[in-house]
PDB file of N, CA, C, O and CB in Angstrom:
ATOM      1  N   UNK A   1     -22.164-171.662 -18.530  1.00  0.00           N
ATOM      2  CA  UNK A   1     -22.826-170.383 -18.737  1.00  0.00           C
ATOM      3  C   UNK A   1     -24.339-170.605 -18.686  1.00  0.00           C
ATOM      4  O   UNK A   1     -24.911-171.521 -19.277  1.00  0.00           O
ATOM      5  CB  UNK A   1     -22.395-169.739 -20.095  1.00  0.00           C
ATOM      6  N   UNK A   2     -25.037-169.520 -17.794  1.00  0.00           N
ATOM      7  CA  UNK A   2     -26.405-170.293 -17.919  1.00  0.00           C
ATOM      8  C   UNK A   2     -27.285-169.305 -19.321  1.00  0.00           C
ATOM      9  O   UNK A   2     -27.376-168.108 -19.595  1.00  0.00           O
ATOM     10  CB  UNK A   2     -27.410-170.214 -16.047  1.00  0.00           C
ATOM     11  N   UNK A   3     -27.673-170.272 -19.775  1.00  0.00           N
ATOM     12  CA  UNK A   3     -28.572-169.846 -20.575  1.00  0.00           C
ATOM     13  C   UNK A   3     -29.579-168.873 -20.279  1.00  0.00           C
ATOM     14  O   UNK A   3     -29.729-168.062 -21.193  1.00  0.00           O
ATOM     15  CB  UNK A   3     -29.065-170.755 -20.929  1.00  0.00           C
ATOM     16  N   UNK A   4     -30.312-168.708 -19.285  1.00  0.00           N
ATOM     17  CA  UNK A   4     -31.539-168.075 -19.284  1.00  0.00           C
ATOM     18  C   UNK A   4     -30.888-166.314 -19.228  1.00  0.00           C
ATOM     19  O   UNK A   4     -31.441-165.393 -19.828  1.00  0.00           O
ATOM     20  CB  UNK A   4     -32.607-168.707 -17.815  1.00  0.00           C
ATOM     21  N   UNK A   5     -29.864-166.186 -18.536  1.00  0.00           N
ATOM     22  CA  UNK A   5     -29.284-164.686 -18.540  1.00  0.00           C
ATOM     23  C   UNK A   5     -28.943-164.343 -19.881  1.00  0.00           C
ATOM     24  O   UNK A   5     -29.167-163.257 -20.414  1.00  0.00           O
ATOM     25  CB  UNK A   5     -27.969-164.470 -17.634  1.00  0.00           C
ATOM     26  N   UNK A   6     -28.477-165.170 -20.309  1.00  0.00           N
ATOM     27  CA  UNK A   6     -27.990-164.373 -22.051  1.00  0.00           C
ATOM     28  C   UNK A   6     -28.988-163.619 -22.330  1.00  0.00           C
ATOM     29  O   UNK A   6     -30.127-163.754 -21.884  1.00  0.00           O
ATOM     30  CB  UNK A   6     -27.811-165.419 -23.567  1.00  0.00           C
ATOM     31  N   UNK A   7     -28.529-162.618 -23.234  1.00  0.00           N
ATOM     32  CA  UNK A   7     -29.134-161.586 -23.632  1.00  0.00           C
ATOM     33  C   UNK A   7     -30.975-161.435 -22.954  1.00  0.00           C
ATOM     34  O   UNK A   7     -31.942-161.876 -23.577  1.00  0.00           O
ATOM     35  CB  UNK A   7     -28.925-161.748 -25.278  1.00  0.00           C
ATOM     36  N   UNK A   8     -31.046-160.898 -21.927  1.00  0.00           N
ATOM     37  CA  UNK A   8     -31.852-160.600 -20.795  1.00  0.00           C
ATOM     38  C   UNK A   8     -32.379-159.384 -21.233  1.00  0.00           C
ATOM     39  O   UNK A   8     -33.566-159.163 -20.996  1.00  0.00           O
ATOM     40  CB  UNK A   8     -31.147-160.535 -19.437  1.00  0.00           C
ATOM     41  N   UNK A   9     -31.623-158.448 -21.906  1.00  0.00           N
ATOM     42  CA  UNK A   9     -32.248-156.998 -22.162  1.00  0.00           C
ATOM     43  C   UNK A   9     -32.840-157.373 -23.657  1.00  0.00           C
ATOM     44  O   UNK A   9     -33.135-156.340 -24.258  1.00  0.00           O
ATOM     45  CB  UNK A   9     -30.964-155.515 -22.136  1.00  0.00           C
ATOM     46  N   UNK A  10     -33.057-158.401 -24.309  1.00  0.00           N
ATOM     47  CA  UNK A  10     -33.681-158.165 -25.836  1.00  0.00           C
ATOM     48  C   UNK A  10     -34.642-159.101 -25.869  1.00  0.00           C
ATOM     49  O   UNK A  10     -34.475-160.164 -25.270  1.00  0.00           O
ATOM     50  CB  UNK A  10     -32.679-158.368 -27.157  1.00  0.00           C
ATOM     51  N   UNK A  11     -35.662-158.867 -26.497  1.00  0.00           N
ATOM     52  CA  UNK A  11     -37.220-159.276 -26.624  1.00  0.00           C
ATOM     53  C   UNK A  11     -36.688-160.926 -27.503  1.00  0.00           C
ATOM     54  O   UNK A  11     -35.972-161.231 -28.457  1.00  0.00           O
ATOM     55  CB  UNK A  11     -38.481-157.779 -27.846  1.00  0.00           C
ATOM     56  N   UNK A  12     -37.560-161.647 -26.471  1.00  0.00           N
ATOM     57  CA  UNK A  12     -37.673-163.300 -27.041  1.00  0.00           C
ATOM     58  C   UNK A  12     -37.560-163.225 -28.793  1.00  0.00           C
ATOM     59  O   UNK A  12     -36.572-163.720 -29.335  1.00  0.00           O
ATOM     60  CB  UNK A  12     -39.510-164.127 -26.521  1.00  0.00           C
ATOM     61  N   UNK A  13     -38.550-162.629 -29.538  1.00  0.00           N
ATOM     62  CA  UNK A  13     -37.784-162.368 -30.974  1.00  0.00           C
ATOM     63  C   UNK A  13     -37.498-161.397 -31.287  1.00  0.00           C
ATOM     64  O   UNK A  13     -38.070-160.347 -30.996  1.00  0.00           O
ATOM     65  CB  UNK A  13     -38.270-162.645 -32.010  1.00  0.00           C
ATOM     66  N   UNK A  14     -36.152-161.590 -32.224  1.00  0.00           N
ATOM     67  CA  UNK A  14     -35.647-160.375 -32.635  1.00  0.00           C
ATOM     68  C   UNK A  14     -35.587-160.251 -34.129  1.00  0.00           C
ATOM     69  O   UNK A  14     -35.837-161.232 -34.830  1.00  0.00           O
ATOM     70  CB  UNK A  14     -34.364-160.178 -32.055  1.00  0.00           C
ATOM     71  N   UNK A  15     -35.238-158.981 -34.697  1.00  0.00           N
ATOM     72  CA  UNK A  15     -34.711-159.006 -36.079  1.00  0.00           C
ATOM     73  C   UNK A  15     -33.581-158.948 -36.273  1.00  0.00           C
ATOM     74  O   UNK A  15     -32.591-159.245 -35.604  1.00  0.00           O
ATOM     75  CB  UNK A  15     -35.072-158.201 -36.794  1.00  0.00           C
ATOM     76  N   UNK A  16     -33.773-158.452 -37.457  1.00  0.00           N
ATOM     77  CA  UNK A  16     -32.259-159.050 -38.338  1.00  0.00           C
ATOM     78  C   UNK A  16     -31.015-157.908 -37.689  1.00  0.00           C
ATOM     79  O   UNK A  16     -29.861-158.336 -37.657  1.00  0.00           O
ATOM     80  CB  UNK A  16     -32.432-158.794 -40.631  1.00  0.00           C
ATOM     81  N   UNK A  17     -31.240-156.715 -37.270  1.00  0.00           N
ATOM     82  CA  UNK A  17     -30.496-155.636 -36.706  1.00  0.00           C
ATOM     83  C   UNK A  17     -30.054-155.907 -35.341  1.00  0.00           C
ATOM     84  O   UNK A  17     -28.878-155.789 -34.999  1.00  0.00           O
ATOM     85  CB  UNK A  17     -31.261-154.431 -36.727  1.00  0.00           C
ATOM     86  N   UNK A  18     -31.106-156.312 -34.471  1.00  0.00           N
ATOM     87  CA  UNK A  18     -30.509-157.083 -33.082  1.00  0.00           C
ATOM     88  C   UNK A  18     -30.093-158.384 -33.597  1.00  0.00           C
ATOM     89  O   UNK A  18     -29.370-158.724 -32.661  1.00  0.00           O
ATOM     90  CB  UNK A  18     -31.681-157.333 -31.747  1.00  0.00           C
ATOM     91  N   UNK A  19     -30.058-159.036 -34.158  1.00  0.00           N
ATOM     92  CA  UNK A  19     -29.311-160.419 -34.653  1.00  0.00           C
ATOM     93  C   UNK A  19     -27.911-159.933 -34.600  1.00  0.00           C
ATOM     94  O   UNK A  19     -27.111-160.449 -33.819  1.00  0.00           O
ATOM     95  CB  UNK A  19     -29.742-161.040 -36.301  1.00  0.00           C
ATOM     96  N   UNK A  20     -27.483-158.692 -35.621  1.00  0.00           N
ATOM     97  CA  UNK A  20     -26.148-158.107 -35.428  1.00  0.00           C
ATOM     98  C   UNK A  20     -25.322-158.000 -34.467  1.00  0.00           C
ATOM     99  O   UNK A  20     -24.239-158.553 -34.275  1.00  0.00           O
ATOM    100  CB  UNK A  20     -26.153-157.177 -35.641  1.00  0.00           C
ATOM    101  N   UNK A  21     -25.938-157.202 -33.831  1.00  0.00           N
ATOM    102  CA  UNK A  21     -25.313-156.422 -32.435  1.00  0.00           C
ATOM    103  C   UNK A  21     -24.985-157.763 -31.245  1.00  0.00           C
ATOM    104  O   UNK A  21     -24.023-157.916 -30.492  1.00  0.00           O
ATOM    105  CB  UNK A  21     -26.767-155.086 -31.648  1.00  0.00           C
ATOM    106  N   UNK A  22     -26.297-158.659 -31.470  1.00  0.00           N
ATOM    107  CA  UNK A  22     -26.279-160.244 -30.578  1.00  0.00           C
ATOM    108  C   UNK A  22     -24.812-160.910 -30.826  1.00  0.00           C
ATOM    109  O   UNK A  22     -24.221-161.588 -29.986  1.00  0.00           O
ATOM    110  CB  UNK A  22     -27.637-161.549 -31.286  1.00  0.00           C
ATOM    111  N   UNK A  23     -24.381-160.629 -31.993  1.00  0.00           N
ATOM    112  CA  UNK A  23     -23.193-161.750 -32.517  1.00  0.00           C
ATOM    113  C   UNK A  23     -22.615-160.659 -32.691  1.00  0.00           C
ATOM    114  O   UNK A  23     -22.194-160.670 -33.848  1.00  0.00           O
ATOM    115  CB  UNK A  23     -23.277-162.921 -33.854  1.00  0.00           C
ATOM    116  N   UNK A  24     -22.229-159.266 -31.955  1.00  0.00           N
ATOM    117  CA  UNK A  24     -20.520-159.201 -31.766  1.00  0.00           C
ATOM    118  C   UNK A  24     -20.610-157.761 -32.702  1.00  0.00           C
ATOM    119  O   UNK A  24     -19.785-156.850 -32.633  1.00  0.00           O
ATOM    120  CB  UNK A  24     -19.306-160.865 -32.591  1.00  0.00           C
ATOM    121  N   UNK A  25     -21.732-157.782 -33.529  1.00  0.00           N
ATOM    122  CA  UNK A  25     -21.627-156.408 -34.298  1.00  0.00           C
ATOM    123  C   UNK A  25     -21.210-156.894 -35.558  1.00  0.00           C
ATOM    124  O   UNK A  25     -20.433-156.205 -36.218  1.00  0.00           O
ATOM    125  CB  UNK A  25     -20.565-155.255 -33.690  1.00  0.00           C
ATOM    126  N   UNK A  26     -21.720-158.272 -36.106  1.00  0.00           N
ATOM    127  CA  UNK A  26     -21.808-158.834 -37.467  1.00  0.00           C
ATOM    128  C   UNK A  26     -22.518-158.067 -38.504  1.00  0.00           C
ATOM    129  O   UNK A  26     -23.580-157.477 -38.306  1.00  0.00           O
ATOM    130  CB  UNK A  26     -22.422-160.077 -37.408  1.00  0.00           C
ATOM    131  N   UNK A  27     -21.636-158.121 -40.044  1.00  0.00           N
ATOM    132  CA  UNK A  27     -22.600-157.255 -40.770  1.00  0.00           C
ATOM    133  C   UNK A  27     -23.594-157.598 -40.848  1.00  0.00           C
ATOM    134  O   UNK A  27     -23.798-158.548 -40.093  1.00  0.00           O
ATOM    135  CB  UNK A  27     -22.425-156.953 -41.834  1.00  0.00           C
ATOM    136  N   UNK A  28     -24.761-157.190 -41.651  1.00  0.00           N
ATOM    137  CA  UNK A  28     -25.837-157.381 -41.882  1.00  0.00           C
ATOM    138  C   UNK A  28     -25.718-158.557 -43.546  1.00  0.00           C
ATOM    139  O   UNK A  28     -26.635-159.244 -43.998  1.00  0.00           O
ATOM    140  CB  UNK A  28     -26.539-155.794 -41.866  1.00  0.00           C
ATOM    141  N   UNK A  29     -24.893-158.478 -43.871  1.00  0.00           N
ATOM    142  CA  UNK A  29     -24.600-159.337 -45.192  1.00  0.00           C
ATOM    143  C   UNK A  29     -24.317-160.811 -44.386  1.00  0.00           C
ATOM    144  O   UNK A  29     -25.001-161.771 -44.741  1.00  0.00           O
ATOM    145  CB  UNK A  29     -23.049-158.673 -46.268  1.00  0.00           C
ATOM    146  N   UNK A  30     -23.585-160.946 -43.598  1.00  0.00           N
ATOM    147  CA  UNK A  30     -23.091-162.145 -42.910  1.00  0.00           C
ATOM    148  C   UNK A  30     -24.623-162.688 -42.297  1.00  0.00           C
ATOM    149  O   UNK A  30     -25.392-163.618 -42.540  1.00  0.00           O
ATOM    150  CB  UNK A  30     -21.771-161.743 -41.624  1.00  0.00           C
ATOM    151  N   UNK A  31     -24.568-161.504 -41.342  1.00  0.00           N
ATOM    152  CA  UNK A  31     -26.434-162.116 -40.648  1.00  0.00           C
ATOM    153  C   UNK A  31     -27.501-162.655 -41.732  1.00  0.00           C
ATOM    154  O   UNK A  31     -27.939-163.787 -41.528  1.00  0.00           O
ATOM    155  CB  UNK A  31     -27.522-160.563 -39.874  1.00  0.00           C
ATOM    156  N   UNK A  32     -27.888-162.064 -42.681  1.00  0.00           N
ATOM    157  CA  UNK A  32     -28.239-162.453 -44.148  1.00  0.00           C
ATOM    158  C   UNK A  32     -27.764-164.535 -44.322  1.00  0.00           C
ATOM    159  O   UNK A  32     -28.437-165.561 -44.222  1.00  0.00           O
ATOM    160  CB  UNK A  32     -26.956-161.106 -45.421  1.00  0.00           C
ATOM    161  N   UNK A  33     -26.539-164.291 -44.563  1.00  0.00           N
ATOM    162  CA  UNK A  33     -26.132-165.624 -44.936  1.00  0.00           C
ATOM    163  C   UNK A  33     -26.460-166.627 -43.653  1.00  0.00           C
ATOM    164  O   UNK A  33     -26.760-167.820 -43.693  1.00  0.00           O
ATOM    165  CB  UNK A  33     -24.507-165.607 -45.348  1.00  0.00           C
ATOM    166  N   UNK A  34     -26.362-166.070 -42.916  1.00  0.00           N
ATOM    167  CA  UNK A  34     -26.628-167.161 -41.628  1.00  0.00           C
ATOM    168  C   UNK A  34     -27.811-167.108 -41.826  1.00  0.00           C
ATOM    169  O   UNK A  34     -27.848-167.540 -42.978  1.00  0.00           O
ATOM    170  CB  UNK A  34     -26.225-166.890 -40.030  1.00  0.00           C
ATOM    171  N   UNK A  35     -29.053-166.851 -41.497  1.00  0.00           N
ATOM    172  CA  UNK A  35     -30.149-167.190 -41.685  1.00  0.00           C
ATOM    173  C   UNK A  35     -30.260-167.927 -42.813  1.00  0.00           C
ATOM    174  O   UNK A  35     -30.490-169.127 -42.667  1.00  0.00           O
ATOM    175  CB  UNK A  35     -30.853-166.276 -41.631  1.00  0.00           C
ATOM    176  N   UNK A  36     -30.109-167.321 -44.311  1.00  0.00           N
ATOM    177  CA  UNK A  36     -30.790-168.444 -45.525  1.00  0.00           C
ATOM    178  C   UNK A  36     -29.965-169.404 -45.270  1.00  0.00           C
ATOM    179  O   UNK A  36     -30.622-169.945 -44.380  1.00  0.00           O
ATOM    180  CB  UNK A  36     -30.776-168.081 -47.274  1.00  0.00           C
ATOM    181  N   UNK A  37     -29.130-169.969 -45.354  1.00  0.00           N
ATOM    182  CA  UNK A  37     -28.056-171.179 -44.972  1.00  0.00           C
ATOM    183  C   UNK A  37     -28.506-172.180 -44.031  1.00  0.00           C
ATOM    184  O   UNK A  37     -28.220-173.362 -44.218  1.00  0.00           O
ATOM    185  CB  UNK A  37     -26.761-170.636 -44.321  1.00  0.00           C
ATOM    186  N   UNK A  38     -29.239-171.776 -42.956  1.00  0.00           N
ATOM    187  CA  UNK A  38     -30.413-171.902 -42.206  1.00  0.00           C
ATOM    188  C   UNK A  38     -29.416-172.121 -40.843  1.00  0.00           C
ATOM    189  O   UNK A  38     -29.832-172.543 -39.764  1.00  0.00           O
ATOM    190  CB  UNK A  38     -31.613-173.223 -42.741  1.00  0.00           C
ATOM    191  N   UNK A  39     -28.163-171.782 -41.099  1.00  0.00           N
ATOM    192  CA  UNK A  39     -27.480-171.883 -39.684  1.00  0.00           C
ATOM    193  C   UNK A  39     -28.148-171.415 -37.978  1.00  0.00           C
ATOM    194  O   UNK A  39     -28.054-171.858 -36.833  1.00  0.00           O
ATOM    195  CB  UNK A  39     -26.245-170.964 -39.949  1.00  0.00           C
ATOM    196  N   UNK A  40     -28.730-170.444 -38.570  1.00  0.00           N
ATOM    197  CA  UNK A  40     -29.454-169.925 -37.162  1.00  0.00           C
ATOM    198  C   UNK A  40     -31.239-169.822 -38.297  1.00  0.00           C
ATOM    199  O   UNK A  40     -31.530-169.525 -39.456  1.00  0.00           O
ATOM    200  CB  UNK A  40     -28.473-167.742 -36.244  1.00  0.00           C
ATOM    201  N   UNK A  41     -32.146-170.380 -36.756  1.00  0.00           N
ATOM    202  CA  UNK A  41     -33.326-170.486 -37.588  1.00  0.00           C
ATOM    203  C   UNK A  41     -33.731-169.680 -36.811  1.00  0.00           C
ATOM    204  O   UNK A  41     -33.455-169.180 -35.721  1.00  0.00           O
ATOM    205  CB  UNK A  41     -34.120-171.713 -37.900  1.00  0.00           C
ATOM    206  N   UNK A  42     -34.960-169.621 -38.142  1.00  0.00           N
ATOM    207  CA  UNK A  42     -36.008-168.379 -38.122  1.00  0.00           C
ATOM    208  C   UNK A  42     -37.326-168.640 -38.740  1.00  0.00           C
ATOM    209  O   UNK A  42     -37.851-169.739 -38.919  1.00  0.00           O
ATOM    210  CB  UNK A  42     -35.446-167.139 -38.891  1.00  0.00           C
ATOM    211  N   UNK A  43     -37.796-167.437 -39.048  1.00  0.00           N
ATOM    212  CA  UNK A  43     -39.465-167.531 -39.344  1.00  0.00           C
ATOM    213  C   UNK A  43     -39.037-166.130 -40.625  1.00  0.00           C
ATOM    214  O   UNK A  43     -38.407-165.077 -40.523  1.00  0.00           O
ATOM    215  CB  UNK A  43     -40.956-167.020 -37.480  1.00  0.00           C
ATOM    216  N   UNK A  44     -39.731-166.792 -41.727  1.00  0.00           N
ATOM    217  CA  UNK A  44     -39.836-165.624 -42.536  1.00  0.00           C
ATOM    218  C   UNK A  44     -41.096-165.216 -42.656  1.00  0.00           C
ATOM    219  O   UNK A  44     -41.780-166.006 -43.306  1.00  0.00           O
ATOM    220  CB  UNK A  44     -39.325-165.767 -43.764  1.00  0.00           C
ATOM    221  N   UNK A  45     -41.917-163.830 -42.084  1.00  0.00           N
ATOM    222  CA  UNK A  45     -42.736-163.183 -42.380  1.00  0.00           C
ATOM    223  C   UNK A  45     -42.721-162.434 -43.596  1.00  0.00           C
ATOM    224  O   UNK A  45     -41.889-161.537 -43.462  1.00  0.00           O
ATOM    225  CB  UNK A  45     -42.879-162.637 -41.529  1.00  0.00           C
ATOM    226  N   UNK A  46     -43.228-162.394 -44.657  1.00  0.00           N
ATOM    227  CA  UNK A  46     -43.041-161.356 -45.552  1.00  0.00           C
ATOM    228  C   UNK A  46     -41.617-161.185 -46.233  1.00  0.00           C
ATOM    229  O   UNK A  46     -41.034-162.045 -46.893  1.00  0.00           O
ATOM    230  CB  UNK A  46     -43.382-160.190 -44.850  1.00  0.00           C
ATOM    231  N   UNK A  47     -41.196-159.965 -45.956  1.00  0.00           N
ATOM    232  CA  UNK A  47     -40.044-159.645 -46.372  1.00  0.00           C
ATOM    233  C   UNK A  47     -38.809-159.605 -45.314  1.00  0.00           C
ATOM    234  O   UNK A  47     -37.624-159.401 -45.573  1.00  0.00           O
ATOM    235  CB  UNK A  47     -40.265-158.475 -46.978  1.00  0.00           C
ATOM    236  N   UNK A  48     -39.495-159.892 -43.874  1.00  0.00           N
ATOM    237  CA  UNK A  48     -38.689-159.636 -42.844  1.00  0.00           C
ATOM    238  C   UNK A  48     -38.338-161.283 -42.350  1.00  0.00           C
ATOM    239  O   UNK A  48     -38.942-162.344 -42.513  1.00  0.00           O
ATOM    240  CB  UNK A  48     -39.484-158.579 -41.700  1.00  0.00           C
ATOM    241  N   UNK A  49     -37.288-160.980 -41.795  1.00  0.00           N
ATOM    242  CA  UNK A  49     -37.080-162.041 -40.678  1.00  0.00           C
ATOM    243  C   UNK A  49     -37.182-161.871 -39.295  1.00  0.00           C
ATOM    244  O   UNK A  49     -36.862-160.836 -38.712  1.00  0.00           O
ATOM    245  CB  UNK A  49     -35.942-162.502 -40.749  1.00  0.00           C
ATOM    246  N   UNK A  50     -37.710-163.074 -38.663  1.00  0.00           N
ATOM    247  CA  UNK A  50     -38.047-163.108 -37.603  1.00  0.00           C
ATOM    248  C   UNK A  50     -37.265-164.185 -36.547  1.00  0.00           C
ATOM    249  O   UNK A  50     -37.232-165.412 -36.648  1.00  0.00           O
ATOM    250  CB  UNK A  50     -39.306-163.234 -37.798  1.00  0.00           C
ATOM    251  N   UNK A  51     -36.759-163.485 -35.691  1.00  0.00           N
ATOM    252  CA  UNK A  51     -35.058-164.790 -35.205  1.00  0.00           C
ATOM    253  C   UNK A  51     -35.958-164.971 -33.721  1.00  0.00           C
ATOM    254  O   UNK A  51     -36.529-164.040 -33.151  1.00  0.00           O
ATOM    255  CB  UNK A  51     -32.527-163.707 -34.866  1.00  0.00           C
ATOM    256  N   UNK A  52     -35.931-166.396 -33.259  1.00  0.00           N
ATOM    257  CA  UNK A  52     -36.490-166.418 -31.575  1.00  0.00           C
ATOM    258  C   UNK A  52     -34.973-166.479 -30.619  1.00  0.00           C
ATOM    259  O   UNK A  52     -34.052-167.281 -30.775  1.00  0.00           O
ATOM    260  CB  UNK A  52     -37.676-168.198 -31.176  1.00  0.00           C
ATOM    261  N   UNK A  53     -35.049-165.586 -29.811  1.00  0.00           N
ATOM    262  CA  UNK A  53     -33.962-165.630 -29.019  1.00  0.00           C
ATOM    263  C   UNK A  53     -32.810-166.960 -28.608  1.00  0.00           C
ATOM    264  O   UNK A  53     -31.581-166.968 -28.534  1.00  0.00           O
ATOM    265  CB  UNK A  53     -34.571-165.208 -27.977  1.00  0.00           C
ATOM    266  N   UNK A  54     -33.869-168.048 -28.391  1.00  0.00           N
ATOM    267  CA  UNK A  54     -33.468-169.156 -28.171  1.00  0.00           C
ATOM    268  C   UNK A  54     -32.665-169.769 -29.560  1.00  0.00           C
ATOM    269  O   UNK A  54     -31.669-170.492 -29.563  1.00  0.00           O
ATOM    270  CB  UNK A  54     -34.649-169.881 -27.671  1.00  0.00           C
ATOM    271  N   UNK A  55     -33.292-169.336 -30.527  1.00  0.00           N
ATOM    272  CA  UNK A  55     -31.987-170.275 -31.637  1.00  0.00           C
ATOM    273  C   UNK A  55     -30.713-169.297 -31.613  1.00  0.00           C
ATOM    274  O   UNK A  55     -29.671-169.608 -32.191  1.00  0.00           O
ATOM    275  CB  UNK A  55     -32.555-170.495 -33.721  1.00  0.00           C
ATOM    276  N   UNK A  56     -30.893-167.877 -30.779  1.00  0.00           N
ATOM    277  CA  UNK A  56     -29.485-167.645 -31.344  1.00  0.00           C
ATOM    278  C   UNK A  56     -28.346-168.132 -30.538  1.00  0.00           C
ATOM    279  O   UNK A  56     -27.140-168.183 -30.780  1.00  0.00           O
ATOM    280  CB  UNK A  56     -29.250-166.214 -31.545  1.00  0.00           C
ATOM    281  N   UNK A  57     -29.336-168.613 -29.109  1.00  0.00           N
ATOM    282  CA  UNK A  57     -28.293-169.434 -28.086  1.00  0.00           C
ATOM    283  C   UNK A  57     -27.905-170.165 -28.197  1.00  0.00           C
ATOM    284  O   UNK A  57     -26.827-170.442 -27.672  1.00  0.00           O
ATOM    285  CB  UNK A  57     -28.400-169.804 -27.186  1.00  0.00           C
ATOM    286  N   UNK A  58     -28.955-171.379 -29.413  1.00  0.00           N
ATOM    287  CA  UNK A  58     -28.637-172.183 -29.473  1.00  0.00           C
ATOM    288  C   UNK A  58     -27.616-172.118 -30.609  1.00  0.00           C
ATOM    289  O   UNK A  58     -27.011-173.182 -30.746  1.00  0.00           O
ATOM    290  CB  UNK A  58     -29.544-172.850 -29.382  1.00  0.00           C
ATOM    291  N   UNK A  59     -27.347-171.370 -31.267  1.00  0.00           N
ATOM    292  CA  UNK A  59     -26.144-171.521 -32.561  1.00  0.00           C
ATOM    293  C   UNK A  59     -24.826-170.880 -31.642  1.00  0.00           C
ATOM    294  O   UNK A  59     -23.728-171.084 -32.160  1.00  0.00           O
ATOM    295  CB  UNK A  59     -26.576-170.316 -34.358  1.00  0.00           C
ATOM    296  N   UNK A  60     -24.822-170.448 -30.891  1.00  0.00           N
ATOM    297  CA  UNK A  60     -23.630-169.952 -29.930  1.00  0.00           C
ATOM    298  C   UNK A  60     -22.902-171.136 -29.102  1.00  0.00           C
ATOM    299  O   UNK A  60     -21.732-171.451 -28.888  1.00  0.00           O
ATOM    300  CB  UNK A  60     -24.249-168.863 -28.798  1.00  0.00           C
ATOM    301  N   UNK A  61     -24.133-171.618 -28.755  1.00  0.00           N
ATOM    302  CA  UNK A  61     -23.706-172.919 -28.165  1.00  0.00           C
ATOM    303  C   UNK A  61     -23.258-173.853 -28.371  1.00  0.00           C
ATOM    304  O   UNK A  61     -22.601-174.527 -27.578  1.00  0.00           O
ATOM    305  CB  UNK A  61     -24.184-173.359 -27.826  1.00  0.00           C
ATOM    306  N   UNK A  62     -23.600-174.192 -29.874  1.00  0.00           N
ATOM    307  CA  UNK A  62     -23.235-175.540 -30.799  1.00  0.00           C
ATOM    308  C   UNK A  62     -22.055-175.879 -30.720  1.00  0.00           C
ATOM    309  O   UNK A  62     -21.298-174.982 -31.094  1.00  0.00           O
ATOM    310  CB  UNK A  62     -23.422-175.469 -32.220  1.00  0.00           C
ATOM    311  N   UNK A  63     -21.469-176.964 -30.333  1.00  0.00           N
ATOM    312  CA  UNK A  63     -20.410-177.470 -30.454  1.00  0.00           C
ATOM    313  C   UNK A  63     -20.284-178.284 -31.187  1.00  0.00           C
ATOM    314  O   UNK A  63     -19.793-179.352 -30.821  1.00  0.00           O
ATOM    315  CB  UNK A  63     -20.036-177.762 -29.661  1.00  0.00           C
ATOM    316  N   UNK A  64     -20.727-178.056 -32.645  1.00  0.00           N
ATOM    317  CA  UNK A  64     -19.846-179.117 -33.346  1.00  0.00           C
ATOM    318  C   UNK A  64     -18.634-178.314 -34.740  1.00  0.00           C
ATOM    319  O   UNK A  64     -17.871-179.034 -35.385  1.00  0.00           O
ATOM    320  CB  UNK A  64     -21.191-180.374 -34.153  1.00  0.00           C
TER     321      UNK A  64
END
């Protein structure tokens, strides 16, 4: 699968709401736990999170 096409229509970073919809239409409680857990990384600004496109490929991808 090539990487660079994945998600093509959503901005290099996203938030926590496109994080959802990215993984299938995950709650927002689950997306929550994946980030602090630090399963998929991010950047915390403030009160928000900030996800770069590329880690969410890269946690899709992970094979272990």
């Amino acid at each position: 699968m090539k990487t660079q096409a994945m998600f093509e229509n959503y901005p290099d970073v996203v938030g926590v709401d496109d994080l959802c919809k990215m993984l299938g239409g995950i709650s927002r409680k689950l997306a929550y736990r994946l980030l602090t857990d630090q399963e998929i990384r991010s950047v915390r600004i403030g009160r928000s999170y900030k996800i770069p496109k590329i880690c969410i490929i890269e946690y899709l991808t992970r094979t272990s």
